[in-house]
C-alpha angles and dihedrals in degrees: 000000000000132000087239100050091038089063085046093057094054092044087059079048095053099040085050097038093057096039088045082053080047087061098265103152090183085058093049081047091050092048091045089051090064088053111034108093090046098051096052083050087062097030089047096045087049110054095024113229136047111257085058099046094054087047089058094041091058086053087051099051085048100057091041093057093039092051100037077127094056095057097097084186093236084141130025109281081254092070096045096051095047083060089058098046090049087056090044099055086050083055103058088034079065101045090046117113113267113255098026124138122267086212100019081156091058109028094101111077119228147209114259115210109143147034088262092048085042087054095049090046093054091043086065106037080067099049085055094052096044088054089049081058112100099261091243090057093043092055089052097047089051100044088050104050082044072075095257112149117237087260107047085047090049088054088045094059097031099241140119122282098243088053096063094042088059092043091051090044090045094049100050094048092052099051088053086062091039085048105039083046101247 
């Protein structure tokens, strides 16, 4: 991205971000699609399963949009969403009925016999060894490859910098020996 088009979009940011404060919901719509996707990726890897993970997202959309004031604009919308879906996500982690499973959509084992199958395997296999993470380490891997700087997911967790850098660092190298099955 150039410096040129990078000014432009925060500008966009800027010109949605004060007529979605004015009440726009099409702006609000415009600024969440930036952070959607992103934001059920936290909110999914979190609480573990769908149903979960969409509940959290609503709550996440809501508080956005309620809180649209309180966004002093220190790091890109996206950042700042990405922090309400990670509380989100606790909150509904919390509410969840003691005993259930973390990856009730993943705890039978299956057949693989395809590349499908082979996908979907893998894909599990990832969700295991992300919950096998710390749960620190997990939330700033997640927030991070949400595309989150270190900074901007330091100032998410509350935490130093250097923290981050050494829980990001420590959880990727632990899912490559989760994943390559050491």
């Amino acid at each position: 991205m150039t410096s040129g088009s990078l000014s432009r979009v925060v500008e966009d940011e800027g010109l949605l971000l004060a007529a979605a404060r004015a009440g726009d919901e099409h702006a609000f719509a415009g600024l969440w699609a930036t952070a959607q996707r992103q934001a059920f990726g936290v909110c999914y890897h979190l609480t573990g399963n769908r149903a979960d993970a969409l509940d959290a997202l609503q709550e996440t959309q809501l508080a956005a949009w309620k809180g649209l004031d309180s966004f002093a604009g220190r790091a890109p919308f996206r950042a700042w969403v990405l922090a309400i879906a990670r509380n989100a996500a606790h909150t509904v982690v919390r509410r969840r009925a003691p005993g259930g499973a973390l990856f009730s959509e993943v705890e039978e084992e299956t057949v693989v016999t395809g590349p499908f199958e082979d996908t979907v395997a893998e894909l599990a296999d990832l969700r295991r060894a992300l919950t096998a993470l710390p749960e620190s380490h997990r939330e700033a891997l997640l927030l991070w490859a949400g595309g989150l700087t270190y900074e901007q997911t330091a100032a998410a967790l509350a935490v130093p910098l250097n923290t981050v850098r050494v829980w990001i660092h420590r959880a990727r190298k632990r899912l490559q020996a989760e994943l390559a099955g050491d």
